[in-house]
N, C-alpha and C positions, 0 to 999 in steps of 0.2 A: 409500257413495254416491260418485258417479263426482264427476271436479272437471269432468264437463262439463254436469252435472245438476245443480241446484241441488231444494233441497225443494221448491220452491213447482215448480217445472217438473214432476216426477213427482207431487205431488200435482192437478196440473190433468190431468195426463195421464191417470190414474187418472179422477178426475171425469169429461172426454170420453170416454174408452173406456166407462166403464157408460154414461154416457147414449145414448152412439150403438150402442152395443150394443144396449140393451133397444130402442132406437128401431127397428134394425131387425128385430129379432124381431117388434117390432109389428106393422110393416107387412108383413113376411109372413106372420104370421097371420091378420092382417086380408086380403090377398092368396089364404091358401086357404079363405079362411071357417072359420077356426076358432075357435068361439066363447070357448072356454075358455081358449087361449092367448093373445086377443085380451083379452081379462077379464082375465088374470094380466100380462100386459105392460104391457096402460094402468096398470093400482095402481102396480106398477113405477115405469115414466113418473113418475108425477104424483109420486110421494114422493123420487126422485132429482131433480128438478128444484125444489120444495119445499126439498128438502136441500143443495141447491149454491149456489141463488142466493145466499145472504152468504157461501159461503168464498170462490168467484169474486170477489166484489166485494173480499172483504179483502185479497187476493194482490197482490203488488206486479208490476206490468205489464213484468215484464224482458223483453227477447229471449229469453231460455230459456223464461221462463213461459209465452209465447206459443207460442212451440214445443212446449213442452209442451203445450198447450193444445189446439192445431192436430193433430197426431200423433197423440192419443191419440183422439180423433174418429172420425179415417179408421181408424185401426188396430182401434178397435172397431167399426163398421162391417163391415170386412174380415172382420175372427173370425166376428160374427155370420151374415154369409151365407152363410160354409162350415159353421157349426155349423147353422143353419135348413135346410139342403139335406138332415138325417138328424129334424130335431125335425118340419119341416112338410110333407115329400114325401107325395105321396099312393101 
């Protein structure tokens, strides 16, 4: 582990990257009408968010955490709309 990353920062980064990841696979599936993918995202969804709300809350609110928290969001976002460009193109 880096001394400029603390656990609690890679674990929320971790936590926002899957969330904002499958989020937006969602909504590009939801985007090409696809039903199947839209079906398998939302389960996703709903059980990563289900599953975060008490580590979130446990985590002690440091500036790394946050940053962590923050980064791992966008970064997963990022991923997922270059991986969505080959899973939902028509």
């Amino acid at each position: 582990m880096s001394k400029y990353f603390t656990r609690e920062a890679c674990e929320l980064f971790g936590i926002q990257f899957g969330s904002y990841f499958i989020l937006t696979l969602n909504y590009r599936a939801i985007a090409t009408i696809n039903y199947p993918g839209t079906f398998i995202t939302d389960l996703v969804v709903a059980a990563l968010t289900f599953a975060s709300i008490k580590r979130v809350a446990a985590v002690n609110s440091t500036t790394e955490a946050r940053a962590g928290y923050v980064l791992g969001g966008a970064t997963g976002a990022m991923f997922a709309l270059w991986l969505s460009t080959f899973l939902f193109s028509r």
